[in-house]
C-alpha positions as CSV (number, residue, x, y, z in Angstrom):
1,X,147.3,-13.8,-37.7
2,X,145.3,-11.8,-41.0
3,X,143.6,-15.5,-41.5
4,X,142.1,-15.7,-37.9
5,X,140.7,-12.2,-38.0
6,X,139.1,-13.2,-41.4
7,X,135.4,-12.6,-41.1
8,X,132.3,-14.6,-42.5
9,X,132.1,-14.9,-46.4
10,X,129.0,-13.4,-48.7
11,X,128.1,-17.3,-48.9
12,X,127.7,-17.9,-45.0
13,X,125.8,-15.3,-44.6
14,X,123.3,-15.8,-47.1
15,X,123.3,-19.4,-45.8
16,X,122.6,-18.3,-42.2
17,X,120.1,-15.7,-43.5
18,X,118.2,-18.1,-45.5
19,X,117.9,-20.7,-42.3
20,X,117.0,-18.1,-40.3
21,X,113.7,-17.1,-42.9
22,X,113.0,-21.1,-42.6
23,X,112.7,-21.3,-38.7
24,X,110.8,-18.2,-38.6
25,X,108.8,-19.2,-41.6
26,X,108.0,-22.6,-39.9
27,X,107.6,-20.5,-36.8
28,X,104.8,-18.5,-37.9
29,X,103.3,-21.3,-39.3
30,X,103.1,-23.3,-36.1
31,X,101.5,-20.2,-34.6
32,X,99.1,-19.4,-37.0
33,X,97.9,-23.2,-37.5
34,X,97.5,-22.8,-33.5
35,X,95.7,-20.0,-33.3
36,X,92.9,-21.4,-36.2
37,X,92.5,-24.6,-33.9
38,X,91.4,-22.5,-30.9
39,X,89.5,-19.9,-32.8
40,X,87.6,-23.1,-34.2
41,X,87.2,-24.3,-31.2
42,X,85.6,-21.1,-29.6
43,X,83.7,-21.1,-32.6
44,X,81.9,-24.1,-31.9
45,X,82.1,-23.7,-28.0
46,X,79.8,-20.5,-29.1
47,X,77.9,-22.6,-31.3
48,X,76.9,-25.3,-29.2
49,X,75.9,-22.5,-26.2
50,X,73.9,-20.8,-28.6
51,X,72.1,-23.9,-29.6
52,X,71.6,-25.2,-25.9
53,X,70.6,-22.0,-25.2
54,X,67.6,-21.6,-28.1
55,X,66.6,-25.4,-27.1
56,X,66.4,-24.7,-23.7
57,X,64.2,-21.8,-24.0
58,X,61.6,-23.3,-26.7
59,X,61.6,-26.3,-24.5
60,X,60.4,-24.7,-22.0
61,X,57.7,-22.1,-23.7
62,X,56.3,-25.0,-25.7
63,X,56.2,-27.6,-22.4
64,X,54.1,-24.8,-21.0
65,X,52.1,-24.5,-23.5
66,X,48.2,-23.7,-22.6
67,X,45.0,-24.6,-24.7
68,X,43.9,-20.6,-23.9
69,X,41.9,-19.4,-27.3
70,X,44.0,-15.9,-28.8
71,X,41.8,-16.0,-31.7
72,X,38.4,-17.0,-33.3
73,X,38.2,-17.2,-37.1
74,X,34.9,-15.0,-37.6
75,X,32.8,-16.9,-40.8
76,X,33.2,-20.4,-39.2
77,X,33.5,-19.2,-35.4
78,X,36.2,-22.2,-35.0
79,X,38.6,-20.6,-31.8
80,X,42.2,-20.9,-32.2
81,X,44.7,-22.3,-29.7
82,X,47.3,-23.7,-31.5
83,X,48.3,-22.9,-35.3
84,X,51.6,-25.0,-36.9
85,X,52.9,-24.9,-40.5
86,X,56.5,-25.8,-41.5
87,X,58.2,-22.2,-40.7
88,X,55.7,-20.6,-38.0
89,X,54.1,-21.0,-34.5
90,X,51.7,-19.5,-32.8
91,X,50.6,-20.8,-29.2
92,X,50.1,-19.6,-26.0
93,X,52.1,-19.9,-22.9
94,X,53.5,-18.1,-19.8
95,X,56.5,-16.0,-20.4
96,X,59.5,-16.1,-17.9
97,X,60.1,-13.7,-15.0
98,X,62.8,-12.5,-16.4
99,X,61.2,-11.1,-19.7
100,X,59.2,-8.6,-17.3
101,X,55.5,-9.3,-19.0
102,X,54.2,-11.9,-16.9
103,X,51.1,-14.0,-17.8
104,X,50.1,-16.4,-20.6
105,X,50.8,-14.3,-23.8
106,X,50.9,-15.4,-27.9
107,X,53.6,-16.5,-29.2
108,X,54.6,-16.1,-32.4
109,X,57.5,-17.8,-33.5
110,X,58.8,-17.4,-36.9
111,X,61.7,-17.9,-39.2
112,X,62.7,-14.8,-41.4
113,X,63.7,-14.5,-44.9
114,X,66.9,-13.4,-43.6
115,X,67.7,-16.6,-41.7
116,X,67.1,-16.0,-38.8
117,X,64.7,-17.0,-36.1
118,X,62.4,-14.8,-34.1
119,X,59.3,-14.6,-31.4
120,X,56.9,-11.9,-30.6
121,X,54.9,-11.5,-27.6
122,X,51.0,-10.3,-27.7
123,X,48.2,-10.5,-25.0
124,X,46.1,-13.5,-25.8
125,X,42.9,-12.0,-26.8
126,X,39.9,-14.8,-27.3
127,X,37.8,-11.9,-29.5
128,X,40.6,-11.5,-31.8
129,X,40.2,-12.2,-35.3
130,X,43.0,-14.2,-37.8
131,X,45.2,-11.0,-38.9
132,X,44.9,-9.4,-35.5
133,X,47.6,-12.0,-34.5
134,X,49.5,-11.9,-37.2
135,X,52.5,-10.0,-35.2
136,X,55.2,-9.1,-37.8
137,X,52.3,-7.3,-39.9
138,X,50.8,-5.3,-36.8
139,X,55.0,-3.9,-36.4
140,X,55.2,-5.3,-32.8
141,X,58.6,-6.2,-31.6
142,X,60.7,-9.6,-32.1
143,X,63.3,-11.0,-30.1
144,X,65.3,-12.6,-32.2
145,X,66.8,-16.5,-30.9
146,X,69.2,-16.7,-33.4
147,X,70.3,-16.2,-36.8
148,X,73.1,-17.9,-39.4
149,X,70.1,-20.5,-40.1
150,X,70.2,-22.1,-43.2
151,X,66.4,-23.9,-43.0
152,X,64.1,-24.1,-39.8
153,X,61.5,-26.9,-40.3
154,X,58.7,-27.4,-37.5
155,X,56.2,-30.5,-37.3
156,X,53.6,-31.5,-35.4
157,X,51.8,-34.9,-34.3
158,X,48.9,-35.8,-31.8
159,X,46.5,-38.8,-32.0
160,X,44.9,-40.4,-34.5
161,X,41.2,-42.2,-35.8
162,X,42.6,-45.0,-33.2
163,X,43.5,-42.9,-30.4
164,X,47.0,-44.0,-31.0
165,X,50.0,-41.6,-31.9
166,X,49.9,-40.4,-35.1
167,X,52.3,-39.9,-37.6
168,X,54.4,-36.3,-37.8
169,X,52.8,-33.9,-39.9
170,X,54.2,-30.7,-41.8
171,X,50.8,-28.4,-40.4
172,X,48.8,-28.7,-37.4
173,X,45.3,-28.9,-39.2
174,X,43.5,-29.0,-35.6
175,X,44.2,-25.8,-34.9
176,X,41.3,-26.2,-31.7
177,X,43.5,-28.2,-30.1
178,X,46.8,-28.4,-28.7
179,X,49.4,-31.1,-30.4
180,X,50.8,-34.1,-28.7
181,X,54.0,-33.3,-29.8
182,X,56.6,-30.5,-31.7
183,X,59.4,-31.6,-33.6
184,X,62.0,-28.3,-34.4
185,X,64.6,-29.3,-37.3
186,X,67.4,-26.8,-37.6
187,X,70.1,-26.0,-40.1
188,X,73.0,-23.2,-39.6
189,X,74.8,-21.8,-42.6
190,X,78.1,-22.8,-40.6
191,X,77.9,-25.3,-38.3
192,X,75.7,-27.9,-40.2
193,X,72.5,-29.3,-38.8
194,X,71.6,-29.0,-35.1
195,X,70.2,-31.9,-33.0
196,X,66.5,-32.5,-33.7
197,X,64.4,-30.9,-30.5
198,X,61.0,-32.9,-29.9
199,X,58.6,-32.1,-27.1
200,X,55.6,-33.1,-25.0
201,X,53.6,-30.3,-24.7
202,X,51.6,-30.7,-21.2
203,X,48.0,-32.7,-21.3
204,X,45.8,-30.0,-20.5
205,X,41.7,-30.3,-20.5
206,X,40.5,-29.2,-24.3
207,X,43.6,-29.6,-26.1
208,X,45.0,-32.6,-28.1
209,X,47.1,-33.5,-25.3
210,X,44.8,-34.5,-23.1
211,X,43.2,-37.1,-24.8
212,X,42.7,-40.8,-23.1
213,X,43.3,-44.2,-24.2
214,X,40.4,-46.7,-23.6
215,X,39.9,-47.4,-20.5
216,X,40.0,-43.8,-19.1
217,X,43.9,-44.2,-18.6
218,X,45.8,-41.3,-19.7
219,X,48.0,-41.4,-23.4
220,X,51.5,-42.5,-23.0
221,X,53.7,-41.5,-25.1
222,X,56.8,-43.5,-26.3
């Protein structure tokens, strides 16, 4: 009778105890290694969005794009409609309903030296002079597009001596004249490098993009 009431010894206990830390242990571990996966995966979900969404808007500002003159460098009288170099933009094009400006406005599109990528919006102004558009110095406001960028490289091409395509270039030296076409290379801090964007901007009358073949037929573009 006293040895079937006899209880559980100091060892079984710490035995049970011990297996019981290991599944929970292993539990835990399960769960957090789960809940990493899917916070990754949101992670690049956002990511991806995010970099749809920037595409998707410079896409469309840049397809729009207009050979309308915002300024006019005063000691050679040479008008601007398009300016390129490796971090900055400036070019003219309608702004979405959305936005509530309406009408062909600058655009100046820039990358900071905090990494990340902005535009401002000015009234396109033929009279206006070099540093009027300069936007960031005149304090006007930026939307920023996005930001965790590592390196933001733009590059430009249009046609060459042979009224063929030319090759991509780091500044758009014609600055009279619209570009054939604007490559955007794009690195995040996390996330790596984002698909290369490269766009037609529209063949408009005066700009680079409306310039013909022989013949009269208009340029194709591979």
């Amino acid at each position: 009778m006293r040895a079937r009431m006899r209880g559980f010894t100091l060892i079984e206990v710490l035995v049970a105890l011990v297996l019981m830390a290991a599944g929970l242990a292993l539990a835990f571990a399960t769960l957090r290694s789960s809940t990493a996966v899917v916070t990754r995966g949101e992670d690049m979900a956002q990511a991806s969005e995010r970099m749809r969404a920037v595409h998707g808007y410079l896409r469309a500002r840049l397809a729009s794009a207009q050979p309308i003159v915002f300024a006019t460098d005063r000691s050679t009288l040479r008008q601007a409609r398009f300016i390129g170099t490796p971090q900055r933009m400036r070019f003219v094009a309608d702004l979405p309903d959305y936005l509530g400006y309406g009408g062909p406005y600058l655009h100046d599109l820039v990358m900071d030296d905090a990494g990340r990528l902005q535009v401002a919006f000015s009234v396109a102004r033929p009279d206006a002079s070099l540093e009027d558009i300069d936007l960031a110095a005149r304090g006007l406001r930026a939307e920023r597009l996005a930001d965790g960028l590592k390196a933001v490289r733009f590059r430009y091409r249009g046609l060459d001596a042979d009224n063929r395509l030319g090759p991509w270039q780091d500044r758009w030296e014609t600055s009279d004249m619209l570009p054939l076409q604007v490559k955007m290379e794009m690195e995040a801090v996390r996330g790596g490098r984002w698909p290369d964007l490269v766009v037609t901007l529209a063949r408009s009358e005066g700009g680079a993009g409306g310039g013909l073949l022989p013949g009269g037929n208009p340029s194709v573009l591979p």
